[in-house]
N, C-alpha and C positions, 0 to 999 in steps of 0.2 A: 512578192511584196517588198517594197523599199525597206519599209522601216517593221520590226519583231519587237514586241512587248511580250516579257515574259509575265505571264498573268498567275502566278506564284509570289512574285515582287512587286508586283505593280499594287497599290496603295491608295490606288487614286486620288491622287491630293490634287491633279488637275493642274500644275505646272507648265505641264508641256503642251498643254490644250493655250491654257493663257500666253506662251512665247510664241509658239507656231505663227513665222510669218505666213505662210501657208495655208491658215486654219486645215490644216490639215487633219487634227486630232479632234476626240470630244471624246470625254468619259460615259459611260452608259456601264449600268449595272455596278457600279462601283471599280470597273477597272478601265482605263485606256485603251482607247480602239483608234484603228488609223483609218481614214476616209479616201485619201487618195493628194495625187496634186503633192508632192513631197521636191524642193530643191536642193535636195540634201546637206542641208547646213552644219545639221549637226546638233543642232540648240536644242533637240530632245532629250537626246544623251547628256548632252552636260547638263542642264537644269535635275534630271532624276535624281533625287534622293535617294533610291535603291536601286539603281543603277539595271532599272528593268527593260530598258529600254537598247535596241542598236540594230545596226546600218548593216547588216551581214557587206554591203558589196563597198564597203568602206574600210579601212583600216582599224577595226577594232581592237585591234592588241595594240596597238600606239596613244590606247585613251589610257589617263591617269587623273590624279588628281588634280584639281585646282591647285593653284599657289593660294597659304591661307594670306590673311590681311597681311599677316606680320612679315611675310618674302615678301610681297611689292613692291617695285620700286621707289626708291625715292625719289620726288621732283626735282628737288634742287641739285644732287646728284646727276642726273639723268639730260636737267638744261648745261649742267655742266661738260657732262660727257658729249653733248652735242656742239658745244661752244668750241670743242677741244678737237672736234674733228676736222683736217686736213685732208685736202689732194696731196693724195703721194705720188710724186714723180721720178723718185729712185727707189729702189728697192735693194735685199740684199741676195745675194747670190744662194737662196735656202729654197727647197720648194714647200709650199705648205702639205702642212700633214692632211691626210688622209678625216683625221679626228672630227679636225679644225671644219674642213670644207664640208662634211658630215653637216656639221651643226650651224655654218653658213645657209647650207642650202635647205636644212631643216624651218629656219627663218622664215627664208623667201617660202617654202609650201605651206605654211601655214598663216601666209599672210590673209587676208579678206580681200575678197576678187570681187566686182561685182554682180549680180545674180548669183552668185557663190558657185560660179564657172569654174573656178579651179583650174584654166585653163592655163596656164604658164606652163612650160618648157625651160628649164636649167639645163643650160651646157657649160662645164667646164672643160678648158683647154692646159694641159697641162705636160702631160708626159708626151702629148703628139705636137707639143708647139711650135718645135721649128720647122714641121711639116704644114703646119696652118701658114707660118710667116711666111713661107716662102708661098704657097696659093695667093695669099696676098699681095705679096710687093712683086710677085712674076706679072699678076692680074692688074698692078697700078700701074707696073712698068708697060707693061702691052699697051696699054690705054695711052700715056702719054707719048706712048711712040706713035701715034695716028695724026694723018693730017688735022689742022684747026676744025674742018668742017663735020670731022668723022667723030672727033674727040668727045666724049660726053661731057656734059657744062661741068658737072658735082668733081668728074675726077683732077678738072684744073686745079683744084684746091689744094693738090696731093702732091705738085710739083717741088714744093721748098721742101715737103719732110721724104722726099724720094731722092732729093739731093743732098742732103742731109747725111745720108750713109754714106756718101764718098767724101764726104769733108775729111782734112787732114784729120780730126779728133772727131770720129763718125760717131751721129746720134741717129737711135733709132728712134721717130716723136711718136709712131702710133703705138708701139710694144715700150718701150722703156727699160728695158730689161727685166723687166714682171716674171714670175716666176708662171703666172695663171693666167686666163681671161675665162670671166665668166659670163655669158648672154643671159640676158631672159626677153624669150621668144614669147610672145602671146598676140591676141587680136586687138585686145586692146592696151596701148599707152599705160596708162594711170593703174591697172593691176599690174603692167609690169615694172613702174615707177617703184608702186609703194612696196612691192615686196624688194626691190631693193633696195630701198631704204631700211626696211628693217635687217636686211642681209647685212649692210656696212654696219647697222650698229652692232651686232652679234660678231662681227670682224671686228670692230674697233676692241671688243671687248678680251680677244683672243689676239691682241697684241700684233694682229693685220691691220693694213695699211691699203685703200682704195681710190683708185683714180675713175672716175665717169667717164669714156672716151666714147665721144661722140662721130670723132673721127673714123673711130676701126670698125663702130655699129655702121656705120652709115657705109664702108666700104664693104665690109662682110654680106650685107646685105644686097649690094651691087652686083657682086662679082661670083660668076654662077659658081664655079669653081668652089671658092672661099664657104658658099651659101651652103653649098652639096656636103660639104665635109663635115658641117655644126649638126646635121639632121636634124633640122629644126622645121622639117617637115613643110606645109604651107602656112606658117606660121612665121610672120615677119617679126625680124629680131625688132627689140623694142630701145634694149641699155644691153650696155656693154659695160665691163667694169674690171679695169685690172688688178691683180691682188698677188698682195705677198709682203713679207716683213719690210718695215720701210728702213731706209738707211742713213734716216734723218730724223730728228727730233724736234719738237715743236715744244719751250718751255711753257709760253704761254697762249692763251686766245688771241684771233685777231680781232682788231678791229670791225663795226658794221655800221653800214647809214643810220640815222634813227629807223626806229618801228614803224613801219606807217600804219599805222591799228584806227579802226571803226570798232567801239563799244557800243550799243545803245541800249 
């Protein structure tokens, strides 16, 4: 059985019969019974009041309380912290902690997926980096070494930041000297969007610094080699996103076009 009602606790106040996207539940005899048809969301366990209720094949030692009213965040706060947040395109020569990336990645898995699939994949690249770089730019380099007609369209793109490292003051544009990259692998886009967006704000908040590279997702995912290394399974990467202290300061917000908002 998915979901255990301890029927010693259970109260029947009929909560989690009323949340069940699933109608899953109904109370009978004065305690909570489960019927079947469960997407494991969750919303049983947190709505209880006596916390009768849980998921044996879900992580139940990681449930806690609610934050009360009075920890919530603040709005104005919180559009500020978003106003304030930058691409970071340098970084400092530090690697993030162990703590820090914990509770980045803690973010992204408890973001809201859709059908509450859960499906994301987090890979970070850290202590094996310059093992990943080099699958990469060995992998770009092959590629733009082929004739025009052999050459894949996407890796043209790749020519100015492949030459780029031989410049007298060599830049590398897809790594930047990041300390990290983190993938999230999923089926779909928009779960692996929003869980990392909520990953940069728990970054931003730990004094990291994120860049969205669009470029290294899109070559990671080309290049079998590169793909093989992340095990990200048959799970196509979605964002890529590089991380680490930045080595630059931002005093104030930038600039944005107006809002273009529809109220009605």
């Amino acid at each position: 059985m998915l979901i255990e009602i301890e029927e010693e606790r259970c109260i029947g106040c009929g909560r989690c019969v009323a949340d069940c996207v699933g109608t899953n539940l109904l109370v009978e005899n004065g305690i909570a019974r489960v019927k079947g048809r469960c997407i494991l969301c969750g919303h049983c366990v947190a709505i209880c009041l006596t916390a009768a209720v849980s998921i044996p094949s879900l992580d139940m030692a990681d449930v806690e309380p609610a934050a009360p009213a009075s920890e919530t965040l603040d709005a104005v706060a919180l559009l500020r912290a978003i106003k304030s947040r930058r691409s970071v395109r340098d970084y400092r020569p530090r690697p993030v902690g162990r703590d820090e990336l914990e509770l980045v990645l803690q973010a992204g898995r408890y973001t809201a997926t859709a059908k509450n699939a859960q499906g994301c994949r987090f890979v970070v690249v850290q202590d094996a980096l310059d093992e990943f770089k080099g699958l990469v730019w060995d992998g770009i380099d092959d590629l733009l070494a082929l004739p025009p007609s052999d050459k894949p369209r996407w890796a043209k793109l790749y020519k100015p930041f492949s030459r780029g490292r031989f410049a007298d003051e060599p830049v590398d544009f897809l790594f930047r000297n990041a300390p990290a990259v983190v993938f999230v692998a999923a089926e779909r886009a928009d779960d692996a969007g929003l869980a990392a967006q909520n990953m940069e704000l728990v970054a931003s908040s730990l004094g990291l610094g994120v860049l969205y590279n669009g470029y290294l997702c899109r070559a990671a995912e080309e290049l079998p080699a590169a793909k093989a290394f992340l095990e990200a399974e048959d799970k196509p990467l979605q964002v890529c996103m590089l991380l680490g202290y930045p080595a630059v300061s931002f005093p104030r917000t930038a600039p944005r076009l107006p809002g273009d908002f529809v109220v009605k």
